[in-house]
C-alpha positions as CSV (number, residue, x, y, z in Angstrom):
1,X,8.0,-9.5,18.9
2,X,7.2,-11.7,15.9
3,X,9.2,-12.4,13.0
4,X,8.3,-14.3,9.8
5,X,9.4,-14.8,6.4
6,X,7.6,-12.9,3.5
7,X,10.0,-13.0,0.2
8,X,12.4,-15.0,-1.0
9,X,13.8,-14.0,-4.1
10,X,15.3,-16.1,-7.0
11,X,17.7,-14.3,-9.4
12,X,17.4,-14.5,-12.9
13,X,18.7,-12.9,-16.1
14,X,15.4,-13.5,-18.5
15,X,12.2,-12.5,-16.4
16,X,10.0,-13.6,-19.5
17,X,11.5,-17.4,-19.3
18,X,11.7,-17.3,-15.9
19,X,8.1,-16.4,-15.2
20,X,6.7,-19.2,-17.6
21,X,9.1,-21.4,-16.0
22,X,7.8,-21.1,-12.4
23,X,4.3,-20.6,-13.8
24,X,4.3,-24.0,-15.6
25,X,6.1,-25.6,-12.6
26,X,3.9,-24.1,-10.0
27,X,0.6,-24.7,-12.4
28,X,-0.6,-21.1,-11.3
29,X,0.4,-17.9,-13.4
30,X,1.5,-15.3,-11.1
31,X,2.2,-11.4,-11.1
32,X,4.2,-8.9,-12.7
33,X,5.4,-6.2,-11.1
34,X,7.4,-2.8,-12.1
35,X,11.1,-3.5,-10.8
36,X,11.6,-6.5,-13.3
37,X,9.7,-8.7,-10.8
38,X,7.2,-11.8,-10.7
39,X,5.8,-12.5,-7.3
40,X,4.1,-16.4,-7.2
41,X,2.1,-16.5,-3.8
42,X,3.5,-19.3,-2.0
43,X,1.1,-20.0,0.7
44,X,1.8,-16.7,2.8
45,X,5.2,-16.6,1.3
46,X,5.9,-14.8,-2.1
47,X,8.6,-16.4,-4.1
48,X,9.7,-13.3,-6.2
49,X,11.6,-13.9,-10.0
50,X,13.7,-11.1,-10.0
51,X,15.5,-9.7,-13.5
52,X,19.0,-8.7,-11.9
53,X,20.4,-8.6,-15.2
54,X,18.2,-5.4,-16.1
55,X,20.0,-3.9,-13.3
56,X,23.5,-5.0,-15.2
57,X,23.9,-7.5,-12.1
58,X,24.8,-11.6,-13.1
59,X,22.2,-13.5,-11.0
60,X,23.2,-15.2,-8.3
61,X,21.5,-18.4,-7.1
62,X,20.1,-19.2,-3.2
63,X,22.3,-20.5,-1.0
64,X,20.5,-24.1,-0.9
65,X,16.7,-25.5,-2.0
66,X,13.8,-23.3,-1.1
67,X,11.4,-25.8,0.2
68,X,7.6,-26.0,-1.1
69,X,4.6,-28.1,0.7
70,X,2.4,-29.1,-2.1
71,X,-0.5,-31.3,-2.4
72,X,0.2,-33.1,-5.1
73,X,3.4,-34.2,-5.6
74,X,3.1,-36.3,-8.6
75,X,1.8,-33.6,-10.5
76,X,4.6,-31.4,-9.5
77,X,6.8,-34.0,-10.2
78,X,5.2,-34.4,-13.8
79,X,5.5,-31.0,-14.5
80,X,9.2,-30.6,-13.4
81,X,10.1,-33.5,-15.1
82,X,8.0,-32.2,-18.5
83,X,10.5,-29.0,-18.1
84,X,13.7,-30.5,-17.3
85,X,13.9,-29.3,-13.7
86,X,14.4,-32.6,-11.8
87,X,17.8,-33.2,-10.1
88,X,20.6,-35.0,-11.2
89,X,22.2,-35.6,-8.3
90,X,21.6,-37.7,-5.1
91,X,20.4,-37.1,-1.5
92,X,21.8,-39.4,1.2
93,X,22.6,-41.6,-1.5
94,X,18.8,-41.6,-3.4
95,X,17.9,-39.9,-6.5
96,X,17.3,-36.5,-5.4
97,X,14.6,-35.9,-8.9
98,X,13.0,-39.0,-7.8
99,X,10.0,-38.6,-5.4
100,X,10.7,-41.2,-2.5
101,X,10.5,-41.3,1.4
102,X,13.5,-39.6,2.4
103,X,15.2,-41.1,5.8
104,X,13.9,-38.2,7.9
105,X,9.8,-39.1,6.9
106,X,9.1,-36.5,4.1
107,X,8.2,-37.8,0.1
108,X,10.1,-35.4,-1.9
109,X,11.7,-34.5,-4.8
110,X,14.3,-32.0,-5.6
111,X,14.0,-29.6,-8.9
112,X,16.3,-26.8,-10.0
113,X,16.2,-24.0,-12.4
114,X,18.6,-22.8,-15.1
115,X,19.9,-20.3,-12.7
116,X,20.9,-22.6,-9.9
117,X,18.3,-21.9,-8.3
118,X,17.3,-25.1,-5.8
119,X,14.1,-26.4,-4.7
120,X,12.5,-29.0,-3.0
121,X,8.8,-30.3,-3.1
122,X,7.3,-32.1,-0.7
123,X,4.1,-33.7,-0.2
124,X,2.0,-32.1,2.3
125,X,1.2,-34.0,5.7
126,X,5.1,-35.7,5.5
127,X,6.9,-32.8,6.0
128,X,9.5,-32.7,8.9
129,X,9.0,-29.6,10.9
C-alpha cells in the first residue's frame, strides 16, 4: 500500500486576494477552478486556496506552517517581505521572517497570510528530512 499527500488546502474568505497573494508569493499564477478554488502546483503537491466563505463557512487556518522547498530563497524572501508576509515572531529564539540557518541545518524563513495561514520556506539541498 502507498500513501502520499496530494492537497492541502488553505481557507480563505476572498479567493480574488487570496489567489494574487499566493501568485505573487509563489512567482507562478496558478488555476481556477469551479468550487471557489485555486490549485498552485507545489511540486507534486497542490496547495488549494479555498473560498469557504462562499459556502457561509469563516475560514479556518492550518494547524501549523505548511513547509515549501524552493530554490531560491532570497527571492521568496523578497517577495514575502514586498507583501507583508514575513513573521513577526521568533523560532528557537531567532527571527522566524528572517532567512538564517536554523539549529536543525535548514535556511529558512517563515511567512504567513491574512488568514493565519503558516508557512515555511526553505532553501532546497538544507532541508531536514
Amino acid at each position: 500500500m502507498s500513501i502520499k499527500i496530494f492537497r492541502i488546502t488553505a481557507e480563505v474568505d476572498n479567493l480574488d486576494e487570496a489567489a494574487a497573494f499566493y501568485a505573487k508569493l509563489f512567482g507562478q499564477a496558478g488555476t481556477r477552478y469551479p468550487g471557489a478554488r485555486h490549485y498552485f502546483d507545489c511540486g507534486g503537491v497542490i496547495l488549494a486556496v479555498v473560498n469557504v466563505a462562499a459556502g457561509g463557512l469563516t475560514p479556518s487556518p492550518l494547524p501549523k506552517s505548511v513547509y515549501f522547498a524552493v530554490d531560491d530563497i532570497e527571492a521568496v524572501h523578497a517577495r514575502a517581505k514586498e507583501l507583508g508576509a514575513l513573521a513577526p515572531y521568533a523560532v528557537h529564539g531567532q527571527p522566524a521572517g528572517e532567512v538564517i540557518k536554523r539549529p536543525w541545518g535548514e535556511r529558512s524563513f517563515y511567512a504567513s497570510d491574512r488568514w493565519g495561514n503558516e508557512l515555511c520556506f526553505v532553501e532546497d539541498g538544507t532541508l531536514f528530512t
